[in-house]
C-alpha positions in Angstrom: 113.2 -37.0 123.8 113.9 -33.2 123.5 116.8 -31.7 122.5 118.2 -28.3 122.9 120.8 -25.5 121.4 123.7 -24.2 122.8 121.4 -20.8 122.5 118.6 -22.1 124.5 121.0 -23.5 127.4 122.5 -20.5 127.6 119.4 -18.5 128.1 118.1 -21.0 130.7 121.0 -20.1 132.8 121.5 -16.7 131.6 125.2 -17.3 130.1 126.3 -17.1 126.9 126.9 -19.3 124.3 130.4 -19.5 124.8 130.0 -20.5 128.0 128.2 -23.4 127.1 130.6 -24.7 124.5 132.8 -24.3 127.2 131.3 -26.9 129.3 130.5 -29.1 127.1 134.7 -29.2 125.6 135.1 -29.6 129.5 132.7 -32.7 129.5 130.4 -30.8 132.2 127.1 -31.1 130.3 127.2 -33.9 127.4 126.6 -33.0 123.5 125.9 -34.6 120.3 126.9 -33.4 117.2 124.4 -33.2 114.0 125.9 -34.6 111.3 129.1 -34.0 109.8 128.8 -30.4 111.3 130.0 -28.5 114.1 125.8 -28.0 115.0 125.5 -30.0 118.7 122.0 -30.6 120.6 121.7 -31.5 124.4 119.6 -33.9 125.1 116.8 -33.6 127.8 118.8 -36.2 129.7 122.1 -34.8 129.3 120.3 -31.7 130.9 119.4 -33.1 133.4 122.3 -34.8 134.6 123.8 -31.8 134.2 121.6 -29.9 136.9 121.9 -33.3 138.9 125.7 -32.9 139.3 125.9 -29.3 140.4 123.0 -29.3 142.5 120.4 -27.0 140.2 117.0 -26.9 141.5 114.6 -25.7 138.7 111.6 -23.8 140.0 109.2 -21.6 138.0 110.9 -22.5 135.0 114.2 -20.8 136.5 117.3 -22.7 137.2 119.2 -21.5 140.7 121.4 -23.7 142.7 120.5 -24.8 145.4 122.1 -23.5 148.6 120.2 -25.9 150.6 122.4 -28.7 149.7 125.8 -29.4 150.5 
């Protein structure tokens, strides 16, 4: 299973890394932490998930909602 940074989700949408800590405090993507540290990783599935709940189509390696739906 891969796993990804708070860096690396935040360049898949284009946000940045605050935003993404924000999320996950708010439970909208899950996290695990590494360790005794602050360091957290997303899982693939937790990814997932995530584009799952709010409708994200990924195309061409892009991530857009999808305005088809809903």
């Amino acid at each position: 299973m891969r796993f990804y940074t708070v860096s690396e989700i935040g360049d898949m949408f284009k946000v940045s890394r605050d935003t993404v800590s924000e999320w996950i405090r708010k439970g909208k993507i899950g996290a695990v932490k590494i360790g005794g540290t602050k360091t957290v990783r997303i899982s693939e599935s937790d990814l997932n998930k995530f584009l799952a709940d709010n409708r994200i189509v990924v195309q061409d390696d892009q991530a857009t909602p999808d305005k088809n739906r809903g």
